[in-house]
PDB file of N, CA, C, O and CB in Angstrom:
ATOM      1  N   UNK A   1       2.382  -3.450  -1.870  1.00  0.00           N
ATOM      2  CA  UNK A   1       1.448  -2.686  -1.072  1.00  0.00           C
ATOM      3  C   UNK A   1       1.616  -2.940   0.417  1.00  0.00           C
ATOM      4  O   UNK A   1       1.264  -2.047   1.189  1.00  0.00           O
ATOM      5  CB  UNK A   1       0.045  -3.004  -1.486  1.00  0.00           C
ATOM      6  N   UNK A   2       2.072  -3.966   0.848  1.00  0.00           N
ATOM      7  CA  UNK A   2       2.549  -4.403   1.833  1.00  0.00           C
ATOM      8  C   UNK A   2       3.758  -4.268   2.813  1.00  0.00           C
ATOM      9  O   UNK A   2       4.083  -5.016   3.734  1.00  0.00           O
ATOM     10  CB  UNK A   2       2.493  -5.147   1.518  1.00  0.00           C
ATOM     11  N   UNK A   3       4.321  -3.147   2.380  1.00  0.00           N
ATOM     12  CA  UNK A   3       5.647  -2.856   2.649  1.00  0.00           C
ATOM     13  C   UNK A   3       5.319  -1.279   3.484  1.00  0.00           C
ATOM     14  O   UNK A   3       4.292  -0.608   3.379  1.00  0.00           O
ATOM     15  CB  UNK A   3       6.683  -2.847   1.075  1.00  0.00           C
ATOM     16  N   UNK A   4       6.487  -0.987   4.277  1.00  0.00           N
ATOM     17  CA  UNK A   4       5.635   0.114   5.453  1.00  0.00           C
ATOM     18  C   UNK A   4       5.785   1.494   4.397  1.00  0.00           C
ATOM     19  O   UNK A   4       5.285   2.561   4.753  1.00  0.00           O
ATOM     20  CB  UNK A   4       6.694   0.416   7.474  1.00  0.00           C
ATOM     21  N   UNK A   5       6.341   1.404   3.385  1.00  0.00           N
ATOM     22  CA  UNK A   5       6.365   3.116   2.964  1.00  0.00           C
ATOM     23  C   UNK A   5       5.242   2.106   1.392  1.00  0.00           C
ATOM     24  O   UNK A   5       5.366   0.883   1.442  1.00  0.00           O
ATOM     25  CB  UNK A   5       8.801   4.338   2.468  1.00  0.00           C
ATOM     26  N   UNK A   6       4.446   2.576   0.388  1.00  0.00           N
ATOM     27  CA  UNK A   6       3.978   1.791  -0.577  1.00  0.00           C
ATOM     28  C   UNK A   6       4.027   3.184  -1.499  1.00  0.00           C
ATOM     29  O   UNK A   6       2.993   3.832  -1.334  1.00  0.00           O
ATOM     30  CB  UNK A   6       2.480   0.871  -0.269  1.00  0.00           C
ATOM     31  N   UNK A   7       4.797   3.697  -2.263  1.00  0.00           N
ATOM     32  CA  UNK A   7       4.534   4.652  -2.897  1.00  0.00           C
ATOM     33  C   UNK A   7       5.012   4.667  -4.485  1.00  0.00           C
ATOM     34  O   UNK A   7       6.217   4.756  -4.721  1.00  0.00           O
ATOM     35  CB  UNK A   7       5.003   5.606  -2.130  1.00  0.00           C
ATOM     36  N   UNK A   8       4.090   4.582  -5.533  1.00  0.00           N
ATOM     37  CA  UNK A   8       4.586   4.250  -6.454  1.00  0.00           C
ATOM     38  C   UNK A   8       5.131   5.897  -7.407  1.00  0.00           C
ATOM     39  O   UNK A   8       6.071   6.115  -8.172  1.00  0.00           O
ATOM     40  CB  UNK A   8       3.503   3.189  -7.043  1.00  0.00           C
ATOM     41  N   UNK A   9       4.150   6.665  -6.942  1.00  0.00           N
ATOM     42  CA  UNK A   9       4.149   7.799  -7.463  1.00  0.00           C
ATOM     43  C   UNK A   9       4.579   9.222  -6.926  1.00  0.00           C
ATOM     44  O   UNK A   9       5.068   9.246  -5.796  1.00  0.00           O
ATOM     45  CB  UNK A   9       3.129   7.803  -7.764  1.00  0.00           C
ATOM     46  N   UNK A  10       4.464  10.270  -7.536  1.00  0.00           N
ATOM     47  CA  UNK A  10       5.353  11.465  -6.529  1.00  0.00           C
ATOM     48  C   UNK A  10       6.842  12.133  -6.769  1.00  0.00           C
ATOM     49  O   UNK A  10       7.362  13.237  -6.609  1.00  0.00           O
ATOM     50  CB  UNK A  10       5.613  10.784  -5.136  1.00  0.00           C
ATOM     51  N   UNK A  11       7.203  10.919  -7.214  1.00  0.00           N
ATOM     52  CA  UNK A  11       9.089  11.446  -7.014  1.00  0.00           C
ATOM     53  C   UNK A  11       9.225  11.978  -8.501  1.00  0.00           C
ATOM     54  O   UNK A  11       8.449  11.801  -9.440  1.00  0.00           O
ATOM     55  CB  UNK A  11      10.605   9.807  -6.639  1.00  0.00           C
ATOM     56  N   UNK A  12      10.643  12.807  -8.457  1.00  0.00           N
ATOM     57  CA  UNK A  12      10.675  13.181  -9.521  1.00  0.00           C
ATOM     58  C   UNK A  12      11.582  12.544 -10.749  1.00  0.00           C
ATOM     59  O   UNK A  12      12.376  13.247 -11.374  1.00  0.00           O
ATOM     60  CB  UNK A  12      10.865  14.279  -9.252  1.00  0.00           C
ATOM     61  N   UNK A  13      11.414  11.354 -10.986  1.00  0.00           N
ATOM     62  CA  UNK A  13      12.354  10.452 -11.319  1.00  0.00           C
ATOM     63  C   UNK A  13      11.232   9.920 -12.880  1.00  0.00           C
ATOM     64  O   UNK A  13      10.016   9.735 -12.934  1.00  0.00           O
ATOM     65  CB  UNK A  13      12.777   9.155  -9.782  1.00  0.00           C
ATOM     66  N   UNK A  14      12.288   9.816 -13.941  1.00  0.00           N
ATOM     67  CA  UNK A  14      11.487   9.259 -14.528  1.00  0.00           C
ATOM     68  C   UNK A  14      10.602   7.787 -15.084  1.00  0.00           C
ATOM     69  O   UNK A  14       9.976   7.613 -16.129  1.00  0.00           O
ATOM     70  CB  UNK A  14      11.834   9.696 -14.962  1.00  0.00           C
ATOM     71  N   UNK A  15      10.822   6.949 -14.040  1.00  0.00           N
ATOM     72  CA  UNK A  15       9.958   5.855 -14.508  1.00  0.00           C
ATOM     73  C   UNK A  15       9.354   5.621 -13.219  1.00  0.00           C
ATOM     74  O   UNK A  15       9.281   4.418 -12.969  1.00  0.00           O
ATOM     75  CB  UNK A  15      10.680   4.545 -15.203  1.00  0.00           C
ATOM     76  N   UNK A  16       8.819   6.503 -12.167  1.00  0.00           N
ATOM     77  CA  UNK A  16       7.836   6.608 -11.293  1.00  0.00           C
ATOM     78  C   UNK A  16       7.093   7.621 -11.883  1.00  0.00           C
ATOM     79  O   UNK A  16       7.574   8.675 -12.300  1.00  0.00           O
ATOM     80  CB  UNK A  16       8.232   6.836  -9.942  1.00  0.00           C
ATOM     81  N   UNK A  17       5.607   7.222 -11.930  1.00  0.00           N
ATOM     82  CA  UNK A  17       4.614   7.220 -12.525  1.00  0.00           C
ATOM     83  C   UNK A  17       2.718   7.374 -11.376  1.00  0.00           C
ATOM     84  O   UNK A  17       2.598   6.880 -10.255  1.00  0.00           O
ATOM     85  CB  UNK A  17       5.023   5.814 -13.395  1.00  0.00           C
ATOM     86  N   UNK A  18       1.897   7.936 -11.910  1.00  0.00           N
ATOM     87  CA  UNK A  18       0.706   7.625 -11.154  1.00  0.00           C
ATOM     88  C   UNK A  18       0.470   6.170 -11.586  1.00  0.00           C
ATOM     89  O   UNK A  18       0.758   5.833 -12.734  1.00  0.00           O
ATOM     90  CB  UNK A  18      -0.561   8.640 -11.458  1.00  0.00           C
ATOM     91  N   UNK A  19      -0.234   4.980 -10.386  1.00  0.00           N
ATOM     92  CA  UNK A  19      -0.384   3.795 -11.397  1.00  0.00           C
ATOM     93  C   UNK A  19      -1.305   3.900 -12.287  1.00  0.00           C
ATOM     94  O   UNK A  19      -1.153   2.902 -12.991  1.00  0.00           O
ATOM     95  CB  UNK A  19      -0.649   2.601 -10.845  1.00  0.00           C
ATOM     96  N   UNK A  20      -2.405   4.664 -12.798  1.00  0.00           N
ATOM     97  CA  UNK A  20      -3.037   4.776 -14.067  1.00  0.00           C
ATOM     98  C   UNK A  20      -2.520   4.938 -15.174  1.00  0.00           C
ATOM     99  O   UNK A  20      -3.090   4.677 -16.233  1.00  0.00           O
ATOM    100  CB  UNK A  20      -3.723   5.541 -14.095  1.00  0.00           C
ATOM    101  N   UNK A  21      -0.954   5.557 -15.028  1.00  0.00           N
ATOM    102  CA  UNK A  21      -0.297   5.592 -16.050  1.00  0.00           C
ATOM    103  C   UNK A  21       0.384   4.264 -16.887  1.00  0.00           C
ATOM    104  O   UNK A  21       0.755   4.215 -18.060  1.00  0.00           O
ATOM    105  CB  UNK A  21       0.516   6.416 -15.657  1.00  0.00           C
ATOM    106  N   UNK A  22       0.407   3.068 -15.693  1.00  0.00           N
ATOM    107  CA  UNK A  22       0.826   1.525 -16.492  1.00  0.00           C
ATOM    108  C   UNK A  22      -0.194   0.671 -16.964  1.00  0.00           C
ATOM    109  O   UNK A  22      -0.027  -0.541 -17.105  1.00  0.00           O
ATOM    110  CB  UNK A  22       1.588   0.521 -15.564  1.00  0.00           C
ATOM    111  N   UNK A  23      -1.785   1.573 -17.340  1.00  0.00           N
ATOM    112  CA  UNK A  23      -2.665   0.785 -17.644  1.00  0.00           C
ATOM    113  C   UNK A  23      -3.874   0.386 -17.440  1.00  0.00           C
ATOM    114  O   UNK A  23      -4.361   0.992 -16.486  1.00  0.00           O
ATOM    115  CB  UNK A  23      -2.347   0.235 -17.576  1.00  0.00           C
ATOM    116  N   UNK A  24      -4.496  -0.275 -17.852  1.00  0.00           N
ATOM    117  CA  UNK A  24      -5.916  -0.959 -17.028  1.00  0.00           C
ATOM    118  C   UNK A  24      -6.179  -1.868 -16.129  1.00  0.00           C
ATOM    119  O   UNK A  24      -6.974  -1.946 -15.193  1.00  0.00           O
ATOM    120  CB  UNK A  24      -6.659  -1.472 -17.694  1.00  0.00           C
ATOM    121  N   UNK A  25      -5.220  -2.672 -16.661  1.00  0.00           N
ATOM    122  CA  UNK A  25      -4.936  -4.101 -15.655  1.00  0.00           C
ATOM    123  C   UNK A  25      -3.884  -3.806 -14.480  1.00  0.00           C
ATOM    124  O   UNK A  25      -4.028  -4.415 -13.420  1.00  0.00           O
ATOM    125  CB  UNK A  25      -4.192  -5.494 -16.643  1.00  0.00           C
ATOM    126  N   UNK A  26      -2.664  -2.747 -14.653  1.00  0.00           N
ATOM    127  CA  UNK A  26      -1.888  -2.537 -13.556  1.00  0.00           C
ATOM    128  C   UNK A  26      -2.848  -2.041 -12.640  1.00  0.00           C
ATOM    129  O   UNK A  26      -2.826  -2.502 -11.499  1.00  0.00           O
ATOM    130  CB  UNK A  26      -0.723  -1.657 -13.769  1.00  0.00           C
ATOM    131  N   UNK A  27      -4.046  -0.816 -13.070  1.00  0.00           N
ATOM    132  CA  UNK A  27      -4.724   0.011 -12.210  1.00  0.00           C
ATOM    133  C   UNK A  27      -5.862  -1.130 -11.244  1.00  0.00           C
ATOM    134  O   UNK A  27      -6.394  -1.126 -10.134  1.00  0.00           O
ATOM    135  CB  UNK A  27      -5.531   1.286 -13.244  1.00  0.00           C
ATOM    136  N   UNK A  28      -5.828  -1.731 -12.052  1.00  0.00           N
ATOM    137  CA  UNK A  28      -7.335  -2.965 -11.461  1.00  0.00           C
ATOM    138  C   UNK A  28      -6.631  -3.575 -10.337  1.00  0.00           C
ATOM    139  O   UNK A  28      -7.255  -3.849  -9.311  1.00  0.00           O
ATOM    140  CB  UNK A  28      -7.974  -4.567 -12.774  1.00  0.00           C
ATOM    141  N   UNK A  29      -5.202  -3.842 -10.463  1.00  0.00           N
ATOM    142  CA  UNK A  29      -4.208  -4.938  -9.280  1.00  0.00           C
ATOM    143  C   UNK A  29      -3.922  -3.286  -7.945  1.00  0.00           C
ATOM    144  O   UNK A  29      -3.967  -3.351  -6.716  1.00  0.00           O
ATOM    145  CB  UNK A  29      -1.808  -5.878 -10.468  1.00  0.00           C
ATOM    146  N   UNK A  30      -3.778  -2.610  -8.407  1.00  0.00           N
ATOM    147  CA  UNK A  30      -3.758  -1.376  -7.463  1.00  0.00           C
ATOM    148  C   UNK A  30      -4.909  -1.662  -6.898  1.00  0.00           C
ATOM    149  O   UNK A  30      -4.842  -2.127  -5.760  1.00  0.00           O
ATOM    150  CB  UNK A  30      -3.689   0.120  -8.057  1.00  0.00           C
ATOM    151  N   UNK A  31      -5.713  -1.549  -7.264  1.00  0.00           N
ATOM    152  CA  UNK A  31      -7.310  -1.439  -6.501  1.00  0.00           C
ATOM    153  C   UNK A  31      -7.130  -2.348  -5.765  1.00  0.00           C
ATOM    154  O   UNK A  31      -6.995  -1.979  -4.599  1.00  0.00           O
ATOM    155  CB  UNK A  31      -8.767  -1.650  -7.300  1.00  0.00           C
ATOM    156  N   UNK A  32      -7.048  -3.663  -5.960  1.00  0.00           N
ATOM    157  CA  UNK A  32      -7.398  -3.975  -5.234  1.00  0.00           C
ATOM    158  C   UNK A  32      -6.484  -4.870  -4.099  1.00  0.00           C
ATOM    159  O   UNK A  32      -6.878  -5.528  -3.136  1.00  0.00           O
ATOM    160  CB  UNK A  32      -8.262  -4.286  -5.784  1.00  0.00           C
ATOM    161  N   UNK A  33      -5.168  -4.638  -4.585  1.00  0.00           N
ATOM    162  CA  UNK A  33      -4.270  -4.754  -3.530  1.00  0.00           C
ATOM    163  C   UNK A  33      -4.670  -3.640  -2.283  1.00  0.00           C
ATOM    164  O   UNK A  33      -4.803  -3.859  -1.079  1.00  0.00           O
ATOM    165  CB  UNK A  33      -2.774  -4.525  -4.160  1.00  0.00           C
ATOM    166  N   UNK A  34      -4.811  -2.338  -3.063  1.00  0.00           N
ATOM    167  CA  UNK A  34      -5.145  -1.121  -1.877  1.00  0.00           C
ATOM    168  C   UNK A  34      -6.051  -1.361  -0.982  1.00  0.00           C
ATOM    169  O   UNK A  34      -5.899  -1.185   0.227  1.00  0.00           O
ATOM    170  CB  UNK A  34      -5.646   0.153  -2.377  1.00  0.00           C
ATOM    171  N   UNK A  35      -7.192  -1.838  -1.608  1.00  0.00           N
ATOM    172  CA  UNK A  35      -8.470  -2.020  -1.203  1.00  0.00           C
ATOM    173  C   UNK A  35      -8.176  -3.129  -0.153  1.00  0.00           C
ATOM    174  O   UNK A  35      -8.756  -3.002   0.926  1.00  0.00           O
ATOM    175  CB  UNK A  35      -9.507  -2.375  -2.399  1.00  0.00           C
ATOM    176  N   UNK A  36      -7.289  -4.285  -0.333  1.00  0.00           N
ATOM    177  CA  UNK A  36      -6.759  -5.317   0.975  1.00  0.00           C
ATOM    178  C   UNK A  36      -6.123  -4.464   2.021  1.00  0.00           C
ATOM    179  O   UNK A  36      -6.523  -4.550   3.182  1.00  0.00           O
ATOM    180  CB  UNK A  36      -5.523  -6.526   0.507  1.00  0.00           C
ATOM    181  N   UNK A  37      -4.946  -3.463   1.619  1.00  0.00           N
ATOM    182  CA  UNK A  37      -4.534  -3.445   2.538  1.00  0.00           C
ATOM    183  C   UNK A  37      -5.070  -2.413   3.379  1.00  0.00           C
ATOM    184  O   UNK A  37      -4.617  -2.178   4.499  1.00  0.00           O
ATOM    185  CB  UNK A  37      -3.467  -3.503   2.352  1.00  0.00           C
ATOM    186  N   UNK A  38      -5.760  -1.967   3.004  1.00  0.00           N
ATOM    187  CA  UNK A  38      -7.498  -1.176   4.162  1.00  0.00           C
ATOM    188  C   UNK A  38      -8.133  -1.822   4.626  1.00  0.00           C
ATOM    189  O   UNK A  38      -8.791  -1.656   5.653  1.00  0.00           O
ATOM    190  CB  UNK A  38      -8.793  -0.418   3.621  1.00  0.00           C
ATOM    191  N   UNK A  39      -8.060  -2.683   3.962  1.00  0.00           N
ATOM    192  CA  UNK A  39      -9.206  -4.108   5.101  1.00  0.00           C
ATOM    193  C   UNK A  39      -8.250  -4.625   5.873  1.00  0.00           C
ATOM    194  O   UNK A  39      -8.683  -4.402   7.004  1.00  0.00           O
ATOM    195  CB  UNK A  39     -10.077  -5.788   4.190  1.00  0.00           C
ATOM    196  N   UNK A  40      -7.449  -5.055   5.965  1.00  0.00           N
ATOM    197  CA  UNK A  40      -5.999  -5.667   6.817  1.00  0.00           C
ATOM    198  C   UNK A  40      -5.873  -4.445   7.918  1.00  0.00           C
ATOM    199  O   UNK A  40      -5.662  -4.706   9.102  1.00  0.00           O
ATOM    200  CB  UNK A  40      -4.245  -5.807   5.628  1.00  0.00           C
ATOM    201  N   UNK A  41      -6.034  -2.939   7.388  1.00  0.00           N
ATOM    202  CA  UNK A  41      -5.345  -2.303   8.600  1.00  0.00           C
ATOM    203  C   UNK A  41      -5.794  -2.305   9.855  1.00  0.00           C
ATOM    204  O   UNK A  41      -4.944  -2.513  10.721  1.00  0.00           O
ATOM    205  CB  UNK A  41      -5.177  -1.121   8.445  1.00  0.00           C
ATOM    206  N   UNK A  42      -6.975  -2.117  10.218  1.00  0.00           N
ATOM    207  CA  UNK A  42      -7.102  -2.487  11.767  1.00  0.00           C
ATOM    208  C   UNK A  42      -6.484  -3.465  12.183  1.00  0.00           C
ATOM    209  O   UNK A  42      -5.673  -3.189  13.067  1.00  0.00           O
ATOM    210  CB  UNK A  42      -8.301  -2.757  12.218  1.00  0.00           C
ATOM    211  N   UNK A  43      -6.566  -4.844  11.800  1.00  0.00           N
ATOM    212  CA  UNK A  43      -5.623  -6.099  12.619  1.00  0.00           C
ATOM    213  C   UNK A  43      -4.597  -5.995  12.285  1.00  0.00           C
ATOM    214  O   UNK A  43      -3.923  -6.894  12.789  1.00  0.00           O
ATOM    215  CB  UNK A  43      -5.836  -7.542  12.458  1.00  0.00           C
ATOM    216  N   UNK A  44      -3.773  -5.076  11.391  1.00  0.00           N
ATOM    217  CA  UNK A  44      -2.493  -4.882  11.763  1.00  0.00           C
ATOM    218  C   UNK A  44      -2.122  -3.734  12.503  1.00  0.00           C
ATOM    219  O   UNK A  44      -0.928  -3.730  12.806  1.00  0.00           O
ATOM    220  CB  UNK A  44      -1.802  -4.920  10.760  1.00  0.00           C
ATOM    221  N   UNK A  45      -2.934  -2.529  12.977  1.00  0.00           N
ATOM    222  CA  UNK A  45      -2.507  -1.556  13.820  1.00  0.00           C
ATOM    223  C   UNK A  45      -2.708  -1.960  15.396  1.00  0.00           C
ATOM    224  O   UNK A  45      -2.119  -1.574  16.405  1.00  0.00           O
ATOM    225  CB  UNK A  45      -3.247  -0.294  13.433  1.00  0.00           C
ATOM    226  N   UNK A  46      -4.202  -3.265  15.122  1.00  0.00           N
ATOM    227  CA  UNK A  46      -4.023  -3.823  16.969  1.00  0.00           C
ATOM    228  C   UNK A  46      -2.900  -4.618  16.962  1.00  0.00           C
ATOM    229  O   UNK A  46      -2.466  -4.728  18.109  1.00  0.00           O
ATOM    230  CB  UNK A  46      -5.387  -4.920  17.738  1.00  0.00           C
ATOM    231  N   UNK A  47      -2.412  -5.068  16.354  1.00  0.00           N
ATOM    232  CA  UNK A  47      -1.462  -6.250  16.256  1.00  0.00           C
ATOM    233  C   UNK A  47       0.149  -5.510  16.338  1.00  0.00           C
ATOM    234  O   UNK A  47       1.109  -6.199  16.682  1.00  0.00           O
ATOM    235  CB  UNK A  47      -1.778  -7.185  14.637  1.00  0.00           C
ATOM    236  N   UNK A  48       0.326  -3.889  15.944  1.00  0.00           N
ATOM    237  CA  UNK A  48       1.626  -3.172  15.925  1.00  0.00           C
ATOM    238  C   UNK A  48       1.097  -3.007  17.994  1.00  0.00           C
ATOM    239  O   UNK A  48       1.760  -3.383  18.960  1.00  0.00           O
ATOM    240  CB  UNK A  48       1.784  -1.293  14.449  1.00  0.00           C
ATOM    241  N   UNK A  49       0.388  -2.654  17.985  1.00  0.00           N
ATOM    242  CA  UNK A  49      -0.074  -1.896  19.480  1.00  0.00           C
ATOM    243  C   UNK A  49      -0.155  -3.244  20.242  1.00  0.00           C
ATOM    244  O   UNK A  49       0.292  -2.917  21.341  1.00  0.00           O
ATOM    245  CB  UNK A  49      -1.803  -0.872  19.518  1.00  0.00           C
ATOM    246  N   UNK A  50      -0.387  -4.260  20.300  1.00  0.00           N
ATOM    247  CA  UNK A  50      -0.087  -5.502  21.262  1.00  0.00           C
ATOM    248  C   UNK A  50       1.335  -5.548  21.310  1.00  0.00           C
ATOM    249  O   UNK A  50       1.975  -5.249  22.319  1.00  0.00           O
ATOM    250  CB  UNK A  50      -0.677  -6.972  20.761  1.00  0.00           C
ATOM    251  N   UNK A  51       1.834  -5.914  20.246  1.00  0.00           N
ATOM    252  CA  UNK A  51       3.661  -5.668  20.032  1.00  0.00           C
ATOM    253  C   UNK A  51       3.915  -4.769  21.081  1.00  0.00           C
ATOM    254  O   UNK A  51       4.157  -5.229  22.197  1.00  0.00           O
ATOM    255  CB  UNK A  51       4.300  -4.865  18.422  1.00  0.00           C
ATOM    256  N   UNK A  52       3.898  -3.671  20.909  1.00  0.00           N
ATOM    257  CA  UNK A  52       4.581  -2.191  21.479  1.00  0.00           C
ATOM    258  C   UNK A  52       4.128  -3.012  23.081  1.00  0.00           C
ATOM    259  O   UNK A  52       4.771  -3.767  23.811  1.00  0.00           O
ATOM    260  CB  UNK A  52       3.559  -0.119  20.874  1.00  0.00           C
ATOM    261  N   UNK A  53       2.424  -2.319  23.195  1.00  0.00           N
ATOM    262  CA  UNK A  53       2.232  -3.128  24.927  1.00  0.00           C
ATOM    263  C   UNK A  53       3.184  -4.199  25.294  1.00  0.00           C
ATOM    264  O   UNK A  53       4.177  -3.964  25.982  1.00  0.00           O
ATOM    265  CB  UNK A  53       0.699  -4.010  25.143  1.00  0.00           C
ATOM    266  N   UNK A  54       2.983  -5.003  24.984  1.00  0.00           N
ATOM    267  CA  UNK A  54       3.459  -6.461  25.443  1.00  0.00           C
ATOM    268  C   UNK A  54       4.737  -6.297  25.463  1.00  0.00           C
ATOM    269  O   UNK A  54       5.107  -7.164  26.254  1.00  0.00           O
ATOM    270  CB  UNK A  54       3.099  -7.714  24.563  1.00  0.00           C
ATOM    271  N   UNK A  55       5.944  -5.565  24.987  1.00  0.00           N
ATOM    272  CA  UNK A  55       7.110  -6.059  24.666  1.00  0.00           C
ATOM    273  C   UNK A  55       8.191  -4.844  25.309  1.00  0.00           C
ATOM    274  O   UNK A  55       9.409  -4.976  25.189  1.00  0.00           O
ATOM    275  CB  UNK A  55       7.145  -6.356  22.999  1.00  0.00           C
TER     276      UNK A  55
END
């Protein structure tokens, strides 16, 4: 989830999948990896934008 593109689903390939499709417990670790990395994004978009300023 942490990686700049995070896409598990979409393509037309067959073992990419929606993650509801690997389950209950895969879908529960989606949540709430997702759910971190929405809470993380503001201090990482001030933190891309200090980068850029500063450098």
């Amino acid at each position: 989830m942490f990686s700049p593109i995070a896409i598990l689903f979409g393509m037309d390939h067959p073992r990419y999948h929606e993650p509801w499709t690997y389950g209950e417990e895969a879908m529960q670790n989606f949540i709430k990896y997702d759910s971190l990395w929405y809470a993380l994004f503001p201090y990482m978009y001030s933190n891309a934008y200090r980068l850029y300023r500063d450098h």
